[in-house]
C-alpha positions as CSV (number, residue, x, y, z in Angstrom):
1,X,88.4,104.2,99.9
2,X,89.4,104.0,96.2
3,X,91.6,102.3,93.9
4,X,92.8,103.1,90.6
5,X,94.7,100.8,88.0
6,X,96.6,102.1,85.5
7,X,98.4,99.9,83.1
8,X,100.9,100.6,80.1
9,X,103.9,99.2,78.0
10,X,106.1,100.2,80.7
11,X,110.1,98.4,81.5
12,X,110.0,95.3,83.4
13,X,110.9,96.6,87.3
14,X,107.7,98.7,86.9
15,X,105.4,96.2,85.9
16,X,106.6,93.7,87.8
17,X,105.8,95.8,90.7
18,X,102.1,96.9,89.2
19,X,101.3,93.2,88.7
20,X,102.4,92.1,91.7
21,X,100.4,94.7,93.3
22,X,97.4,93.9,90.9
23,X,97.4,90.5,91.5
24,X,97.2,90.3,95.6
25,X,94.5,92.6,95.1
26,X,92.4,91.0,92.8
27,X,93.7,87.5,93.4
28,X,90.2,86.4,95.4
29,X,87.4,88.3,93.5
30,X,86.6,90.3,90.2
31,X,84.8,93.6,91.1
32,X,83.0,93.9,88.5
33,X,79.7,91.5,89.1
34,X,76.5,91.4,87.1
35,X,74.2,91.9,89.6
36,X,69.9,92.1,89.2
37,X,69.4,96.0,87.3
38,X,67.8,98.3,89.7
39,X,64.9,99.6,88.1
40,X,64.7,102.6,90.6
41,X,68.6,103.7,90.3
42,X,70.7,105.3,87.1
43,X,73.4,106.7,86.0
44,X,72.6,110.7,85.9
45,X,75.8,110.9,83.7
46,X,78.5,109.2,82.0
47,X,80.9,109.4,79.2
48,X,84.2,108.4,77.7
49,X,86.3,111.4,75.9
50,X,89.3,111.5,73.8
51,X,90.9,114.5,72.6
52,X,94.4,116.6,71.4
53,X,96.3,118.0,74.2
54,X,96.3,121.6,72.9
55,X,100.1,121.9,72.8
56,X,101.7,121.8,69.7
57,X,104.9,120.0,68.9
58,X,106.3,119.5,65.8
59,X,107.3,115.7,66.0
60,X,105.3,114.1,69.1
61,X,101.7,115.0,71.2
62,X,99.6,113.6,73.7
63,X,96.1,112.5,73.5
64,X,93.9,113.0,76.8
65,X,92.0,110.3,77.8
66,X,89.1,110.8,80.1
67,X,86.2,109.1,81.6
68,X,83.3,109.6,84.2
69,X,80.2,109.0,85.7
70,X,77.7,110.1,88.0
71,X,75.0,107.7,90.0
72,X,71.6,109.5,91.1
73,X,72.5,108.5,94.6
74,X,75.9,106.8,97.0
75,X,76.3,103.2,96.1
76,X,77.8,100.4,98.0
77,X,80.5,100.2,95.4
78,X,81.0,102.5,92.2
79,X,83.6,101.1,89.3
80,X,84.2,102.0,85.7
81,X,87.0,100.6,83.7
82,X,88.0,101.9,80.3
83,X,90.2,100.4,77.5
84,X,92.3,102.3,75.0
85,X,93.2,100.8,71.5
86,X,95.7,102.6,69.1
87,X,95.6,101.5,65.7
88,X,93.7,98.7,66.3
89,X,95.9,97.7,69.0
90,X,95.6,97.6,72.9
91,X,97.7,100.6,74.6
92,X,95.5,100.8,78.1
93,X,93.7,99.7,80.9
94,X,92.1,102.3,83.7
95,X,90.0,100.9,86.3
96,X,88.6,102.9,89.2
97,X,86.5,101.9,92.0
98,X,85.4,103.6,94.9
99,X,83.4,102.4,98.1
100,X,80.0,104.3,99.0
101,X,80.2,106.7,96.3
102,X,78.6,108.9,93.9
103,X,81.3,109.7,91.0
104,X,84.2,108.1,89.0
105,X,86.2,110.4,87.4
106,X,89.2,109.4,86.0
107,X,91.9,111.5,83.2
108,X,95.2,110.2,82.0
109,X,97.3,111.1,78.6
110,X,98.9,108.7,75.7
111,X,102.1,109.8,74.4
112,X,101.5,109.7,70.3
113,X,103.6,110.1,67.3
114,X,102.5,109.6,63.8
115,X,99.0,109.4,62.7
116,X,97.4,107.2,64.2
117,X,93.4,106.0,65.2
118,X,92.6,105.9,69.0
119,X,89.4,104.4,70.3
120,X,87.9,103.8,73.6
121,X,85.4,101.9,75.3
122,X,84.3,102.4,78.6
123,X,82.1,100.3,81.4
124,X,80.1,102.1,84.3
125,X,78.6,99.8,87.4
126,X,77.3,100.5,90.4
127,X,76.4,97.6,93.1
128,X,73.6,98.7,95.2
129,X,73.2,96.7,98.8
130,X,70.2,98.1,100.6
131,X,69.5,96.5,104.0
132,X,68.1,93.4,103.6
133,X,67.2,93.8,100.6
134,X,68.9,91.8,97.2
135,X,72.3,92.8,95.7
136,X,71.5,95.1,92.8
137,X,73.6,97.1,90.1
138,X,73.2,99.5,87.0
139,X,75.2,100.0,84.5
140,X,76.2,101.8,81.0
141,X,79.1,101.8,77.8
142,X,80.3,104.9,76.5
143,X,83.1,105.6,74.2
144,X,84.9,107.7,71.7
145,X,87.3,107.7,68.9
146,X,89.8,110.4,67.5
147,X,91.6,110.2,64.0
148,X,95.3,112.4,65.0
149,X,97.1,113.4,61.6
150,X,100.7,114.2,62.4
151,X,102.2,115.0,58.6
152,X,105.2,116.5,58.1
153,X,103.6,118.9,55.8
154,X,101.3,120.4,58.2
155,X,100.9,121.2,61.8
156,X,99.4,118.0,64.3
157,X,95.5,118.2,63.6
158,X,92.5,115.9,65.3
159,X,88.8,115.2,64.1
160,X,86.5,112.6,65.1
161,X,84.2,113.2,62.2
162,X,86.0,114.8,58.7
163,X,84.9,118.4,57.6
164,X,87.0,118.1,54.3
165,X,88.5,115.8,51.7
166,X,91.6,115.8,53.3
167,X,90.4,114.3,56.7
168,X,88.4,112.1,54.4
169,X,91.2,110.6,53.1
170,X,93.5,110.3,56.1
171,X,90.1,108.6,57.7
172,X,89.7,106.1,55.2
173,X,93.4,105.2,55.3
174,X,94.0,104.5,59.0
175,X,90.4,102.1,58.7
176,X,91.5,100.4,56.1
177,X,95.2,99.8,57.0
178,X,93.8,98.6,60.6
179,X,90.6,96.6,59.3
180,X,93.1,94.7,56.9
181,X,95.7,94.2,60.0
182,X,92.8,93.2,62.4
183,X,90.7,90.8,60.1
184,X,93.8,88.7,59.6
185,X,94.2,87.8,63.3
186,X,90.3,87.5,63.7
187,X,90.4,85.0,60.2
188,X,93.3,83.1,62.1
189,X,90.6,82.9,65.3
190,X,88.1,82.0,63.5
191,X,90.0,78.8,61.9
192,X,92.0,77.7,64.9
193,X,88.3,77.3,66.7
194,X,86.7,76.0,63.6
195,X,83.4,78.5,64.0
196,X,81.1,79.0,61.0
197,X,81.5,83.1,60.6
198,X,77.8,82.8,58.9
199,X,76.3,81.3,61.4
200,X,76.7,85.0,63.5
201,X,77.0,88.5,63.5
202,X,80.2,89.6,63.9
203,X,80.8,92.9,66.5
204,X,84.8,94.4,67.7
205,X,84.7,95.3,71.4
206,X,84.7,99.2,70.6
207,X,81.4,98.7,68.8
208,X,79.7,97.9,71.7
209,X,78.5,101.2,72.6
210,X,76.4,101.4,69.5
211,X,74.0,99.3,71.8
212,X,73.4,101.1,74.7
213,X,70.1,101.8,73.4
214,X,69.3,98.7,71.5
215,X,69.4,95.5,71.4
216,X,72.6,93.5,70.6
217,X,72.2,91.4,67.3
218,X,69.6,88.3,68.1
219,X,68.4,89.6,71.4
220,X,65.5,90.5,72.6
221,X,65.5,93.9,73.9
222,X,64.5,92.8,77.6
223,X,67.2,90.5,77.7
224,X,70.0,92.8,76.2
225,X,71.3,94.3,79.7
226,X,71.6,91.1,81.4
227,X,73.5,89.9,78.5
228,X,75.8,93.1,78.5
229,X,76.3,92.9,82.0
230,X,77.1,89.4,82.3
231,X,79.2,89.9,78.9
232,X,81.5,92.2,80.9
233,X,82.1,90.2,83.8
234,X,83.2,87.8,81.8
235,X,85.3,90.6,80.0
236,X,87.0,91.9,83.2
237,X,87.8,88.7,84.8
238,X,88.8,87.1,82.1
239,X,90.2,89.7,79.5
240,X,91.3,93.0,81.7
241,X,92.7,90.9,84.6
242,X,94.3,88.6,81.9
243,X,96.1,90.5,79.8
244,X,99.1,91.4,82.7
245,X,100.8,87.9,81.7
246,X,104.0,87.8,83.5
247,X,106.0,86.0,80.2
248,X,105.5,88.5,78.0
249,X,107.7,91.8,77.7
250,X,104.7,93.8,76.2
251,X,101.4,92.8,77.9
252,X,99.0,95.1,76.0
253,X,99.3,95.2,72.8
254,X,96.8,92.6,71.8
255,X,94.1,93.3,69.0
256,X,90.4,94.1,69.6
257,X,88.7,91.7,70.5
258,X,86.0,90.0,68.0
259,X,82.7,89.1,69.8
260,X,80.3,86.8,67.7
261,X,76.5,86.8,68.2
262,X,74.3,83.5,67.6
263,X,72.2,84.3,65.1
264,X,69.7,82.1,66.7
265,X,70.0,84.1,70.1
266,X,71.6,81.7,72.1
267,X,74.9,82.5,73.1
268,X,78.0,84.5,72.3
269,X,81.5,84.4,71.8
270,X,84.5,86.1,72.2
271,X,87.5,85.7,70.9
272,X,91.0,87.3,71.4
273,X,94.6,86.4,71.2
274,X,97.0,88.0,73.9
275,X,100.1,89.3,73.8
276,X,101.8,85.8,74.2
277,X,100.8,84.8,71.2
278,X,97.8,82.1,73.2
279,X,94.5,82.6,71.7
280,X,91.4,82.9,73.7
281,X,87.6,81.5,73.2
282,X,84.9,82.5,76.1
283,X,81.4,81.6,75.4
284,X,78.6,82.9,77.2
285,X,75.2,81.2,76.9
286,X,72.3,83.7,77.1
């Protein structure tokens, strides 16, 4: 059996039929669970990708968005869910799960025009039920980020690293232009909950995967994969199943989210303002 999600600025007869359908599903349960890690399972491969649809057009293109991953053996349930941002802003959700399963594999496009900055961030599980035995899971983050330069001047180019001055320039641009948009909602977060900023180290969503392989600021490295798994249940059940809110005309187009680590290593926080205009505080004690 599978399942896949796949969730956009669409009109309002299609996503009133997508969140209908999305909601009597997942009305009861989140999927995604931290569970115990398996220390005898992994993930033999995963990985997010985001690239240029090879077809040229003078005024619009597509960006293909992919994601996958490959368990070392059938798991009771497989899931991955990725999240797109353009410019800062949310423009996707894909979530696929599949029962008894090895691989997720999962490719959709994004209909672009201008230059613009994509980034995604992706989540792999697997829940493991062996006989008697103690629910388990694994888990992994991967992502990727492209930089698409549509000038009128020149023909529709990509990087994700810049090889010249130009790129340089078009990179340093679109960060700044979307740090300077971002950091004004995140300042307004930060005030409306009166938090200390200096008290934490501050981390956007599509950052995480810079700690798959380390620990997250003011962890302990044997604690950092509970944390992360824990982090996103939190994220999917409150953040991914949230952001279909049936008042608002545009459902994703929120900002990363900003998550805030104790510098004393005991707790987190996340913070994000939907659609709606409603601003959001989870708190996750470690």
């Amino acid at each position: 059996m599978k399942k896949v999600w796949l969730y956009w600025v669409l009109g309002p007869l299609v996503l009133a039929i997508m969140i209908a359908l999305y909601t009597h599903y997942y009305k009861e349960e989140s999927v995604i669970k931290f569970f115990p890690l398996n220390d005898q399972s992994e993930f033999h491969s995963f990985g997010t990708s985001l690239n240029l649809d090879t077809r040229e057009d003078e005024d619009e293109y597509e960006v293909l968005w992919s994601f996958s991953s490959e368990s070392d053996k059938p798991m009771y349930l497989r899931q991955d869910v990725s999240l797109l941002y353009v410019n800062g802003r949310l423009k996707g959700v894909v979530t696929k799960w599949e029962e008894n399963a090895t691989e997720i594999e999962k490719e959709t496009s994004l209909h672009g025009e201008d230059s613009q900055r994509f980034q995604a961030i992706s989540f792999h599980h697997g829940e493991i039920h062996e006989k008697d035995d103690p629910i388990t899971s694994i888990q992994a983050t991967s992502g990727d980020h492209l930089y698409v330069i549509d000038s009128p001047h020149s023909k529709n180019k990509a990087f994700k690293t810049p090889t010249n001055k130009e790129e340089e320039a078009w990179q340093e641009r679109l960060d700044h232009t979307i740090r300077q948009q971002i950091e004004v909602q995140w300042d307004e977060l930060l005030t409306h909950y009166g938090i200390d900023k200096q008290k934490y180290t501050p981390v956007p969503l599509t950052e995480l995967v810079e700690y798959e392989d380390k620990p997250f600021p003011g962890t302990k490295k044997e604690n950092t994969e509970r944390i992360k798994g824990q982090l996103w249940e939190g994220l999917y059940k409150n953040y991914v199943l949230g952001i279909t809110d049936t008042k608002s005309s545009h459902p994703i187009q929120s900002y990363i989210p900003l998550i805030l680590f104790d510098k004393k290593g005991k707790h987190l926080i996340v913070l994000y303002e939907d659609d709606t205009g409603t601003k959001h505080r989870l708190i996750q004690a470690y």
